[in-house]
LUMLUMDREN-2810 file (N, C-alpha, C; in Angstrom, 1 decimal):
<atoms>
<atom><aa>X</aa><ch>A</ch><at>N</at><xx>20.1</xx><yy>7.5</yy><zz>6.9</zz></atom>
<atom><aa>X</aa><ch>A</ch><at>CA</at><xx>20.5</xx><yy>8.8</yy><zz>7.4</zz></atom>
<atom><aa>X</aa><ch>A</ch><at>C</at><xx>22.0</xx><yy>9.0</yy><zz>7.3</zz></atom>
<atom><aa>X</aa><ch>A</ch><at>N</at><xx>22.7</xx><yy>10.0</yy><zz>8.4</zz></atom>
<atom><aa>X</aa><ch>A</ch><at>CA</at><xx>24.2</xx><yy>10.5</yy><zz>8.3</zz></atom>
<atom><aa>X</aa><ch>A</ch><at>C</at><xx>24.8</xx><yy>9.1</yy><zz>8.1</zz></atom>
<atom><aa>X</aa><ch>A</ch><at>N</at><xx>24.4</xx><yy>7.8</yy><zz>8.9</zz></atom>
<atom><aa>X</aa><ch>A</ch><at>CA</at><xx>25.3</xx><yy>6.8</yy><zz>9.1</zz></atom>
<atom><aa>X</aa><ch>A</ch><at>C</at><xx>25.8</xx><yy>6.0</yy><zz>8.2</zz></atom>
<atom><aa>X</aa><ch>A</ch><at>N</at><xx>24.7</xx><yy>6.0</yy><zz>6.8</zz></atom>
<atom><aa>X</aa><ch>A</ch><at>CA</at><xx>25.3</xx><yy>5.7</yy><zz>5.7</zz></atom>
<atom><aa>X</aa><ch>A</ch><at>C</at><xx>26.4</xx><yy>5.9</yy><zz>5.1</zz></atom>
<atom><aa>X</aa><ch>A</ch><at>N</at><xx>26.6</xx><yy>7.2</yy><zz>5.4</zz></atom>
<atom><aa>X</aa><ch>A</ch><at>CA</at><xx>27.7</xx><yy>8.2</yy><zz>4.7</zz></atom>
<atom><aa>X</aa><ch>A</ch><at>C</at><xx>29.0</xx><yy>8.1</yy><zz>5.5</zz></atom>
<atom><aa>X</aa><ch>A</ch><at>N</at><xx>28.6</xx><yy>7.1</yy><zz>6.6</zz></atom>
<atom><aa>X</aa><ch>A</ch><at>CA</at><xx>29.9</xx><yy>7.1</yy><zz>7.8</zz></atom>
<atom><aa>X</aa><ch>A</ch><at>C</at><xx>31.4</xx><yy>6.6</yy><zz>6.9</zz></atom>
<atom><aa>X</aa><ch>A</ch><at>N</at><xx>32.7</xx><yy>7.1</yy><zz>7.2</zz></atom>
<atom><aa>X</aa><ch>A</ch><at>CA</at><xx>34.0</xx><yy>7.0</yy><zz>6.6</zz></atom>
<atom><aa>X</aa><ch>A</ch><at>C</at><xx>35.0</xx><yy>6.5</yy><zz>7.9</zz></atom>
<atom><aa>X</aa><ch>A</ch><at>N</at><xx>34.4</xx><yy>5.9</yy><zz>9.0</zz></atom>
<atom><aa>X</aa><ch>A</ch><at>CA</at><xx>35.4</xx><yy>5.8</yy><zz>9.9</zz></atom>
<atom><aa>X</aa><ch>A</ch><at>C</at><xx>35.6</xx><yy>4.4</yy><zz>10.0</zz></atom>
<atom><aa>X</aa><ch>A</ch><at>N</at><xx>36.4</xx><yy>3.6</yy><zz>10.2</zz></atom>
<atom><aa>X</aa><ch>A</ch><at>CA</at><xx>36.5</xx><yy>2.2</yy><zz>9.9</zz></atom>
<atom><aa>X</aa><ch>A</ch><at>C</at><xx>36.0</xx><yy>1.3</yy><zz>10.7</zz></atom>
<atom><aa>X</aa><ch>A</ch><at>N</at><xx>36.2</xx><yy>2.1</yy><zz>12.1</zz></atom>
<atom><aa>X</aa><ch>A</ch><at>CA</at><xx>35.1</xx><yy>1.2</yy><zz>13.3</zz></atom>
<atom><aa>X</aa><ch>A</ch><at>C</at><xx>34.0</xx><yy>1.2</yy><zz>13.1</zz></atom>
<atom><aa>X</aa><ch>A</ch><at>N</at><xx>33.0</xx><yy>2.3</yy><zz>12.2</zz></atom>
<atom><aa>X</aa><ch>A</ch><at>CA</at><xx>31.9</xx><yy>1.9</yy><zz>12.1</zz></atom>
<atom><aa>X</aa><ch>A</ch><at>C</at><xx>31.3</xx><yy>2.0</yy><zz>11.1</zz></atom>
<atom><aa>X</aa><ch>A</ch><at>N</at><xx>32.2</xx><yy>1.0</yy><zz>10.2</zz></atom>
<atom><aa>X</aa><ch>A</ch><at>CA</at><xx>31.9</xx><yy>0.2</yy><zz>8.3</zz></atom>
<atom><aa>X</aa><ch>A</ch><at>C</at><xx>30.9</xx><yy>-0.4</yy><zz>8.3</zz></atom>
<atom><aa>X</aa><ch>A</ch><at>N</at><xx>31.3</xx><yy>-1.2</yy><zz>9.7</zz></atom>
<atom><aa>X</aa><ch>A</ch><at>CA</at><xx>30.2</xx><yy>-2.6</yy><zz>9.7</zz></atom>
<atom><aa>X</aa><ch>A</ch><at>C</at><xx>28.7</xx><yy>-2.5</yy><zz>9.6</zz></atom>
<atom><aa>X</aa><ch>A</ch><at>N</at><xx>29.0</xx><yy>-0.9</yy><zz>10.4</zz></atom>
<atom><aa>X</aa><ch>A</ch><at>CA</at><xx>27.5</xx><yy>-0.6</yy><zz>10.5</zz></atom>
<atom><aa>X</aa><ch>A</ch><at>C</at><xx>26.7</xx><yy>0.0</yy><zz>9.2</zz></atom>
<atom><aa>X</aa><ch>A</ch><at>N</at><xx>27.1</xx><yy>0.3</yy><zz>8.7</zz></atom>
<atom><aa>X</aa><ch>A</ch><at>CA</at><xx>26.4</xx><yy>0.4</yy><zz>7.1</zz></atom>
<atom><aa>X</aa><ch>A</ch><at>C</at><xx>25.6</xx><yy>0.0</yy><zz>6.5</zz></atom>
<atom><aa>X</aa><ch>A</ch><at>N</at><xx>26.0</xx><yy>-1.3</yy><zz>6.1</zz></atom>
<atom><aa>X</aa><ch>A</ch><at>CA</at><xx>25.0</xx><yy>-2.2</yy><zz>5.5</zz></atom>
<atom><aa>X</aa><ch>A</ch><at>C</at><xx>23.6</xx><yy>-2.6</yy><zz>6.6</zz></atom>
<atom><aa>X</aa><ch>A</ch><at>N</at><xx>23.6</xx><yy>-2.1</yy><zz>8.1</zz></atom>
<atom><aa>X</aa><ch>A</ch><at>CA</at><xx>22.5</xx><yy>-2.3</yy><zz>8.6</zz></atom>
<atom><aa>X</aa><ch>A</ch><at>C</at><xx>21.7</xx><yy>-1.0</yy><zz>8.7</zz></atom>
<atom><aa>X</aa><ch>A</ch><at>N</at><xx>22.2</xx><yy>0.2</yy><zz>8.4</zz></atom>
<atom><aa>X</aa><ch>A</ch><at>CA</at><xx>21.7</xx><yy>1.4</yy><zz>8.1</zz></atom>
<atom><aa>X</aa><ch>A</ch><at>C</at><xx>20.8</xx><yy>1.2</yy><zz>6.9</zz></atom>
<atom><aa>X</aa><ch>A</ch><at>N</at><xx>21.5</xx><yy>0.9</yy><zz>5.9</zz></atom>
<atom><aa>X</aa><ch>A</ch><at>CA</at><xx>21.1</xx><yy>0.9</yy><zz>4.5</zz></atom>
<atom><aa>X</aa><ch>A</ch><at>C</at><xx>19.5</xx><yy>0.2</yy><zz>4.6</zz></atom>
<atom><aa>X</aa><ch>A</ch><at>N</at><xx>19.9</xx><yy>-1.2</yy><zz>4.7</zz></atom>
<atom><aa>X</aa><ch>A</ch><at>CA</at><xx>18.6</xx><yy>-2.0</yy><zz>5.3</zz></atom>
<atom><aa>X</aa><ch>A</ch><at>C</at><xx>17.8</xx><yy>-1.5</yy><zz>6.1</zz></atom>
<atom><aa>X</aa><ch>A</ch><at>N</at><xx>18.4</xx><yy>-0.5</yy><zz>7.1</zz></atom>
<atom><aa>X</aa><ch>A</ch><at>CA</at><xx>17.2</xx><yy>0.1</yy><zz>8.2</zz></atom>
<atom><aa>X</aa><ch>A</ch><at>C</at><xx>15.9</xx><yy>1.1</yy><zz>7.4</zz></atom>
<atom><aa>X</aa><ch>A</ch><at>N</at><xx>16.6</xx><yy>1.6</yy><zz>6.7</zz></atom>
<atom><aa>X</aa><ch>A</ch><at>CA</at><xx>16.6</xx><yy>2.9</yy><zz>5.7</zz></atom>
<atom><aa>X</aa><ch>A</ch><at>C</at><xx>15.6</xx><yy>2.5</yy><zz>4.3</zz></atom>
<atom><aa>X</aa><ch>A</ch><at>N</at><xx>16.0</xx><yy>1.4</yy><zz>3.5</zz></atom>
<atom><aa>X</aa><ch>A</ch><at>CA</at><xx>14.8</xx><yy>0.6</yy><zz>2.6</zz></atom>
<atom><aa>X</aa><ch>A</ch><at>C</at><xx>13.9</xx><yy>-0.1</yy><zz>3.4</zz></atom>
<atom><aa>X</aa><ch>A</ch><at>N</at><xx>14.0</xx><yy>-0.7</yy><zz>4.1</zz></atom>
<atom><aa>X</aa><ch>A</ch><at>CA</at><xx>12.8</xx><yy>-1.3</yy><zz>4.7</zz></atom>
<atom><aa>X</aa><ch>A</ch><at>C</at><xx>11.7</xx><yy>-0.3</yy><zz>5.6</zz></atom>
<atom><aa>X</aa><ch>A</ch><at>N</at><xx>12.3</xx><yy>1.0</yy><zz>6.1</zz></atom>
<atom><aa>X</aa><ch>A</ch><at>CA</at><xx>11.5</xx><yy>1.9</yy><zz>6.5</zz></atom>
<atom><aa>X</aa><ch>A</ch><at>C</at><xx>10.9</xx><yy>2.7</yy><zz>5.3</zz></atom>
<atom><aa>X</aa><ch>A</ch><at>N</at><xx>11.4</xx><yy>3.0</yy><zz>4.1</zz></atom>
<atom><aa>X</aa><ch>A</ch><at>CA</at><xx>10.9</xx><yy>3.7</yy><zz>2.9</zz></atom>
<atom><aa>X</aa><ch>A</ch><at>C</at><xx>9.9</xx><yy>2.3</yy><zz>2.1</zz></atom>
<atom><aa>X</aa><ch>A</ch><at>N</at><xx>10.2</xx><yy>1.4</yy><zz>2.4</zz></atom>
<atom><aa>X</aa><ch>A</ch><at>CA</at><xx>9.0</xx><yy>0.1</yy><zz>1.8</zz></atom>
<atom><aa>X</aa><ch>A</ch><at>C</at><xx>7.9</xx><yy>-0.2</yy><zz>2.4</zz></atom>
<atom><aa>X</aa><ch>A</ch><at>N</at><xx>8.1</xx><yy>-0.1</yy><zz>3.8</zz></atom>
<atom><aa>X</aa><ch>A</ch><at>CA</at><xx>6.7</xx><yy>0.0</yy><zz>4.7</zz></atom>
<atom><aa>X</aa><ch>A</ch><at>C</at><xx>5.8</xx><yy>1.3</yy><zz>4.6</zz></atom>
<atom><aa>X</aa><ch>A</ch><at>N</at><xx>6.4</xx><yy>2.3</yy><zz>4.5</zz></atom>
<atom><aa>X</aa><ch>A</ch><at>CA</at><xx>6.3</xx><yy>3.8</yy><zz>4.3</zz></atom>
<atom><aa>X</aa><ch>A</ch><at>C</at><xx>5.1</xx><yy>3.3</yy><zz>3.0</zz></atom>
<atom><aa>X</aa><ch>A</ch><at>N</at><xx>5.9</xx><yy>3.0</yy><zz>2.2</zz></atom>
<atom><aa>X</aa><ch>A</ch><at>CA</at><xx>4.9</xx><yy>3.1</yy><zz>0.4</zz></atom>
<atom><aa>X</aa><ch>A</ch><at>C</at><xx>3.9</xx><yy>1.9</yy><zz>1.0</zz></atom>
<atom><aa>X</aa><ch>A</ch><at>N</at><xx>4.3</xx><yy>0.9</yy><zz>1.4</zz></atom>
<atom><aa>X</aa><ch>A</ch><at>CA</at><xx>3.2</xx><yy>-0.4</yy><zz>2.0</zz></atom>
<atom><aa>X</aa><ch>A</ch><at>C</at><xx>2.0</xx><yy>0.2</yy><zz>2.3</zz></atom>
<atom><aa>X</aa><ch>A</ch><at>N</at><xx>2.1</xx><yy>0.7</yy><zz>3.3</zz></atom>
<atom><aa>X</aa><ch>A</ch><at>CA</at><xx>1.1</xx><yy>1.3</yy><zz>4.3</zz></atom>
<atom><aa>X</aa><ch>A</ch><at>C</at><xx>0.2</xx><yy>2.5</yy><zz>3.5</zz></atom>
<atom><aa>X</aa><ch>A</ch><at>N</at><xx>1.2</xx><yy>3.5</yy><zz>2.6</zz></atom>
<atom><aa>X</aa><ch>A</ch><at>CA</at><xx>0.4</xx><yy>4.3</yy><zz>2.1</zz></atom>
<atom><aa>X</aa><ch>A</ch><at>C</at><xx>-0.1</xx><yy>4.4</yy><zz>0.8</zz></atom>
<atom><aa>X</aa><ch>A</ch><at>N</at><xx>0.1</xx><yy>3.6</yy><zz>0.2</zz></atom>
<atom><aa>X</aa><ch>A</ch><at>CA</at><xx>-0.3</xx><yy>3.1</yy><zz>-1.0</zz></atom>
<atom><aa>X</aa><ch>A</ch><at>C</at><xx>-0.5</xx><yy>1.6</yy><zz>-1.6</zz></atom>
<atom><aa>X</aa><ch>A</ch><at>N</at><xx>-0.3</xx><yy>0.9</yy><zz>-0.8</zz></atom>
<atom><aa>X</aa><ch>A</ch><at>CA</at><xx>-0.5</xx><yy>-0.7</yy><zz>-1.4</zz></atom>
<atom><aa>X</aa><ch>A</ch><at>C</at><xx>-2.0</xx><yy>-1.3</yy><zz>-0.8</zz></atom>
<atom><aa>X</aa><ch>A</ch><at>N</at><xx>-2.1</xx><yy>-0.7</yy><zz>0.8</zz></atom>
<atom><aa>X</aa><ch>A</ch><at>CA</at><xx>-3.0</xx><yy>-1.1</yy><zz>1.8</zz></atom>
<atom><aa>X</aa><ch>A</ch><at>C</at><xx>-4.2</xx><yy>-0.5</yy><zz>1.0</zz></atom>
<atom><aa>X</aa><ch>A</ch><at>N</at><xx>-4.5</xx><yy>1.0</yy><zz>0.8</zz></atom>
<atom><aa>X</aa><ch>A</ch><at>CA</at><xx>-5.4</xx><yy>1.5</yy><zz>0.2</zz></atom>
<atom><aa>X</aa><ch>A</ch><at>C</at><xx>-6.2</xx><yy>0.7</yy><zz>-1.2</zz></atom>
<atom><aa>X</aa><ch>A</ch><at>N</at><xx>-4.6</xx><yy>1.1</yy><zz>-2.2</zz></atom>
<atom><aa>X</aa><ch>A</ch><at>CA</at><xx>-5.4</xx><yy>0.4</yy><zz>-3.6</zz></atom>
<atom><aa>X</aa><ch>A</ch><at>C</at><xx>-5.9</xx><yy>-1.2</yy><zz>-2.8</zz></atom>
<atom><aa>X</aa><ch>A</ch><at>N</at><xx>-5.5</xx><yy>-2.2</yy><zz>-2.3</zz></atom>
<atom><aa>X</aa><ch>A</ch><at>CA</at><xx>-6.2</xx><yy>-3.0</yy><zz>-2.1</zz></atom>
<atom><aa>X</aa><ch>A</ch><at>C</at><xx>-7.4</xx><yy>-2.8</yy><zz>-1.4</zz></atom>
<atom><aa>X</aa><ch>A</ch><at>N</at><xx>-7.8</xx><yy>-2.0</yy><zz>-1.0</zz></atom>
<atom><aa>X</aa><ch>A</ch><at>CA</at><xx>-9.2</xx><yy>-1.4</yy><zz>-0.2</zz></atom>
<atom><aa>X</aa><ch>A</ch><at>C</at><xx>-10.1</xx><yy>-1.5</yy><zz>-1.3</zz></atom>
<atom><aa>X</aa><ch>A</ch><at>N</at><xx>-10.0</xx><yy>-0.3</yy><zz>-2.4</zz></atom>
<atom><aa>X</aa><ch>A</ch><at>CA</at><xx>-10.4</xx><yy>-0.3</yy><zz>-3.1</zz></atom>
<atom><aa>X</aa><ch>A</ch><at>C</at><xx>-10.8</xx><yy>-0.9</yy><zz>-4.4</zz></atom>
<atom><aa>X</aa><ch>A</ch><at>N</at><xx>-9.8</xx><yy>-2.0</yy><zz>-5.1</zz></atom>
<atom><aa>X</aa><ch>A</ch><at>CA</at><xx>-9.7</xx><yy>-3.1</yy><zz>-5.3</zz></atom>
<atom><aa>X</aa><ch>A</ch><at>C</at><xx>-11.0</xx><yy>-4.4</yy><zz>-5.0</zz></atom>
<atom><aa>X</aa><ch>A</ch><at>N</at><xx>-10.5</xx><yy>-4.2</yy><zz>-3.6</zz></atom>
<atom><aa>X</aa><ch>A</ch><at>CA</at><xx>-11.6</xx><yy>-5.4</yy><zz>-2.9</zz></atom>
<atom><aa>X</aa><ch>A</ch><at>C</at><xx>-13.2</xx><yy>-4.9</yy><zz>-3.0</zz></atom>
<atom><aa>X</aa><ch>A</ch><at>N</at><xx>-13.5</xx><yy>-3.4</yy><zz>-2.8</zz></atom>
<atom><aa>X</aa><ch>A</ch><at>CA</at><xx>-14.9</xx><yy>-2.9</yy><zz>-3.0</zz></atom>
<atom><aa>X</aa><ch>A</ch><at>C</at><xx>-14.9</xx><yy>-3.1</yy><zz>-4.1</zz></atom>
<atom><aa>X</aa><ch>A</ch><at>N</at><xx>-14.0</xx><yy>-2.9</yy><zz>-5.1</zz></atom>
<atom><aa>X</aa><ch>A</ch><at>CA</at><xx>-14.4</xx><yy>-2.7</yy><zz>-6.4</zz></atom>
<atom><aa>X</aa><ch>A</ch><at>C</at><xx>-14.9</xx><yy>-4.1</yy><zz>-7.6</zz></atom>
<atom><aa>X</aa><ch>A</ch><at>N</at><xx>-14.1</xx><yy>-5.1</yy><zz>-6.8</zz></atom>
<atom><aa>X</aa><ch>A</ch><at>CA</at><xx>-14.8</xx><yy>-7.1</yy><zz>-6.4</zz></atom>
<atom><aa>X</aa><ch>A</ch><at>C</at><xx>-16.6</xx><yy>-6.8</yy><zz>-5.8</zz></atom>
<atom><aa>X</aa><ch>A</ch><at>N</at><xx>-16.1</xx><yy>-6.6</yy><zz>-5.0</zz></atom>
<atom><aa>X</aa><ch>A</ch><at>CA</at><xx>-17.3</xx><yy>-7.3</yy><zz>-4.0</zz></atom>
<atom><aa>X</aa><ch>A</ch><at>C</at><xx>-18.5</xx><yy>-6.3</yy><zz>-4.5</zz></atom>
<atom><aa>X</aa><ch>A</ch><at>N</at><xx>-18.3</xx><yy>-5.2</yy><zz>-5.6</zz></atom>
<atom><aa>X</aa><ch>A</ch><at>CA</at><xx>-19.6</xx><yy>-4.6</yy><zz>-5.9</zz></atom>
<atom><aa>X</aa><ch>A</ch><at>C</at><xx>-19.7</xx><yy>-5.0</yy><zz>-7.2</zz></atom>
<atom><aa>X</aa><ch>A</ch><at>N</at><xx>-18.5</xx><yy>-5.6</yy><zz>-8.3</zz></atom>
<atom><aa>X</aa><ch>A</ch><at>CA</at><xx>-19.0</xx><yy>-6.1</yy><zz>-9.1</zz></atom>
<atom><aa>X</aa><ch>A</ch><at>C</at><xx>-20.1</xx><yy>-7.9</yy><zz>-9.0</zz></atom>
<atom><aa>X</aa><ch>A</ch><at>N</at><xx>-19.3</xx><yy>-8.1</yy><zz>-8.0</zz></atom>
<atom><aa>X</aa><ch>A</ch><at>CA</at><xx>-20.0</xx><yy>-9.6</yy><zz>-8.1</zz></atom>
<atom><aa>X</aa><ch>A</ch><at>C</at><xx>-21.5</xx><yy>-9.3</yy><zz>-7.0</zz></atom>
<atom><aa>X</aa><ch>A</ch><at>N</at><xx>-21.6</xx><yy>-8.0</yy><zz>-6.7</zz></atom>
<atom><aa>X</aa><ch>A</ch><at>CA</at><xx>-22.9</xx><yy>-7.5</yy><zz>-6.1</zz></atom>
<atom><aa>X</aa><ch>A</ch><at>C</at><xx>-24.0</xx><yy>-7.6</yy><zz>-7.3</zz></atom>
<atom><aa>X</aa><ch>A</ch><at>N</at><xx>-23.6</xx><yy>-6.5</yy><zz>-8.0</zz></atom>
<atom><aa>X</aa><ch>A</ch><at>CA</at><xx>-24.1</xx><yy>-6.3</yy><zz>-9.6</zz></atom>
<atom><aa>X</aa><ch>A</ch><at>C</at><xx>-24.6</xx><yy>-7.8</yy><zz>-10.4</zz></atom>
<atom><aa>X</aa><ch>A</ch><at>N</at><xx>-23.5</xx><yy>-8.7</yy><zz>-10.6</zz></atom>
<atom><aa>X</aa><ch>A</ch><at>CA</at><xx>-24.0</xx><yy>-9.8</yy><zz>-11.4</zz></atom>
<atom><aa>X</aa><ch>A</ch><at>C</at><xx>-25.0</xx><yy>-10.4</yy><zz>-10.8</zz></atom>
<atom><aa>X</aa><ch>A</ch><at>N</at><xx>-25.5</xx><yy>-10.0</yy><zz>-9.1</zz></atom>
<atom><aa>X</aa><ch>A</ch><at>CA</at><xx>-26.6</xx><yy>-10.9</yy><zz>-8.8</zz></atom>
<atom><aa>X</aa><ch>A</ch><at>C</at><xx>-27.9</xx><yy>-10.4</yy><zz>-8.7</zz></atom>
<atom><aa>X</aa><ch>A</ch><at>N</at><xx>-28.0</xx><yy>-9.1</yy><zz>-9.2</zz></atom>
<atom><aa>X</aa><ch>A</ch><at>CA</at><xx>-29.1</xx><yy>-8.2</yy><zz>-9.2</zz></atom>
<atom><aa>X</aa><ch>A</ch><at>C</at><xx>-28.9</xx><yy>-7.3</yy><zz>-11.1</zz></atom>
<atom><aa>X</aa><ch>A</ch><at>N</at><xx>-30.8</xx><yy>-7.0</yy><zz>-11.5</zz></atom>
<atom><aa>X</aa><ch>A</ch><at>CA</at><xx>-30.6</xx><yy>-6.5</yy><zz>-12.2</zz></atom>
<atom><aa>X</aa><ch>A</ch><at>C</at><xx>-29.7</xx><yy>-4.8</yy><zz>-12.5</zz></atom>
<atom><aa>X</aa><ch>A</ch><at>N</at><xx>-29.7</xx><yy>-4.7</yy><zz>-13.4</zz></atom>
<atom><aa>X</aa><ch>A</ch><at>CA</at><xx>-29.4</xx><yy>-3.0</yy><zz>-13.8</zz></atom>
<atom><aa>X</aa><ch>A</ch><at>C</at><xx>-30.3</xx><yy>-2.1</yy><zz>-13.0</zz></atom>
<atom><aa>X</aa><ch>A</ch><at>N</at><xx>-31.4</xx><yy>-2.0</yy><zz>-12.9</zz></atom>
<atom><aa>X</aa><ch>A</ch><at>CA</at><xx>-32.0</xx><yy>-1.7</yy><zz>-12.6</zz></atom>
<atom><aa>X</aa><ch>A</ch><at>C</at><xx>-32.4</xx><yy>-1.6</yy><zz>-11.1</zz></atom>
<atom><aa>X</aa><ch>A</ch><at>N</at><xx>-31.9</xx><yy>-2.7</yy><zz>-10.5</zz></atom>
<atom><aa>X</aa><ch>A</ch><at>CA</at><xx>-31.9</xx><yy>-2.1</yy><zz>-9.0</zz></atom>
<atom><aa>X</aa><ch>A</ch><at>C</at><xx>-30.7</xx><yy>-2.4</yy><zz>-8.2</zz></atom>
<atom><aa>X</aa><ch>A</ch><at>N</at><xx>-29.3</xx><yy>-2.2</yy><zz>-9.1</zz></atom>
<atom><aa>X</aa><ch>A</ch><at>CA</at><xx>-28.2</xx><yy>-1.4</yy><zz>-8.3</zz></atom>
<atom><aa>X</aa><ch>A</ch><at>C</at><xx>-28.5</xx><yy>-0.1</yy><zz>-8.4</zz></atom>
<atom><aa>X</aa><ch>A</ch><at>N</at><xx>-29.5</xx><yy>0.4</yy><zz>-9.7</zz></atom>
<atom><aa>X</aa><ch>A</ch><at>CA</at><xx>-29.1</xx><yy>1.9</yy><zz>-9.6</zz></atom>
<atom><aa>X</aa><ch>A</ch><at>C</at><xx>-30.0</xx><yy>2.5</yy><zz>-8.8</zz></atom>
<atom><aa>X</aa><ch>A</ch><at>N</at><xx>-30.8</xx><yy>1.4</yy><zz>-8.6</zz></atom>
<atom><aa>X</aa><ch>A</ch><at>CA</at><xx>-32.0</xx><yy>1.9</yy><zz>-6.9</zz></atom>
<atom><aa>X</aa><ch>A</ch><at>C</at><xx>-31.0</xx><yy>1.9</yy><zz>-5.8</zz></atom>
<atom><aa>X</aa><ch>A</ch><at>N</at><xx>-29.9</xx><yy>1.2</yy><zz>-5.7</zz></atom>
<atom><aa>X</aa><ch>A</ch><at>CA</at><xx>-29.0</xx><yy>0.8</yy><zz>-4.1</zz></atom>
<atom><aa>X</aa><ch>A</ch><at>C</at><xx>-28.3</xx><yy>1.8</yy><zz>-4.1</zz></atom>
<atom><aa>X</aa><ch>A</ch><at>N</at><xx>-27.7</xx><yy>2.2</yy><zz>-5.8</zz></atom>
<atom><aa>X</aa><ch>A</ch><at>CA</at><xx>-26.6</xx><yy>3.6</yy><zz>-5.5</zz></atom>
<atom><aa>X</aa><ch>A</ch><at>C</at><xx>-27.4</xx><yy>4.6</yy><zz>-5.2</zz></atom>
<atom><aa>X</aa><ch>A</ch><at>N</at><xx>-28.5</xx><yy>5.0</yy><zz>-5.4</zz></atom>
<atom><aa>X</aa><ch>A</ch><at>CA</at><xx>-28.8</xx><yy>6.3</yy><zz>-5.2</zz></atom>
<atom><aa>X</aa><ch>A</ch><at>C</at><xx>-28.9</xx><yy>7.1</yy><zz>-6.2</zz></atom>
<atom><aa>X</aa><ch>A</ch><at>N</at><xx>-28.3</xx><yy>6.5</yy><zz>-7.7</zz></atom>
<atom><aa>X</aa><ch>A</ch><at>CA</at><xx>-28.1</xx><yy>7.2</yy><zz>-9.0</zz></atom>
<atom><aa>X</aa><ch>A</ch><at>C</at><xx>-30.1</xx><yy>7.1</yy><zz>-9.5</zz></atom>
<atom><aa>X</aa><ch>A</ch><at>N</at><xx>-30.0</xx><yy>7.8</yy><zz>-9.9</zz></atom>
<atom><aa>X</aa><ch>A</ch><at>CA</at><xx>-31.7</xx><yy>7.7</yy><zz>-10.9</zz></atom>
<atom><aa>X</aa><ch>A</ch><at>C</at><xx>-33.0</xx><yy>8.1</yy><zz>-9.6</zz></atom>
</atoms>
């Protein structure tokens, strides 16, 4: 935020802990909304393939609902 942008010399120091505050809250931000999910998806997208290899063609597409 503003504190980045701070020009006063008493509070330089504080800067570099802004900055950091600032990427690690925009990295959690994308974590949470985009890394957590694709791995959701991901992991169903495993666990229904190795579903599939242990049953025929023919009766996942009885489990999906397709046919």
């Amino acid at each position: 935020g503003p504190m980045i942008f701070e020009t006063n010399e008493q509070a330089l120091f504080l800067v570099p802990m802004a900055i950091s505050l600032g990427v690690g809250t925009l990295t959690s931000t994308l974590v949470v909304l985009i890394l957590v999910p694709v791995s959701f998806v991901i992991g169903e997208e495993l666990g229904s393939l190795k579903y599939q290899g242990e049953h025929s063609v023919k009766d996942s597409i009885l489990l999906s609902g397709a046919g």
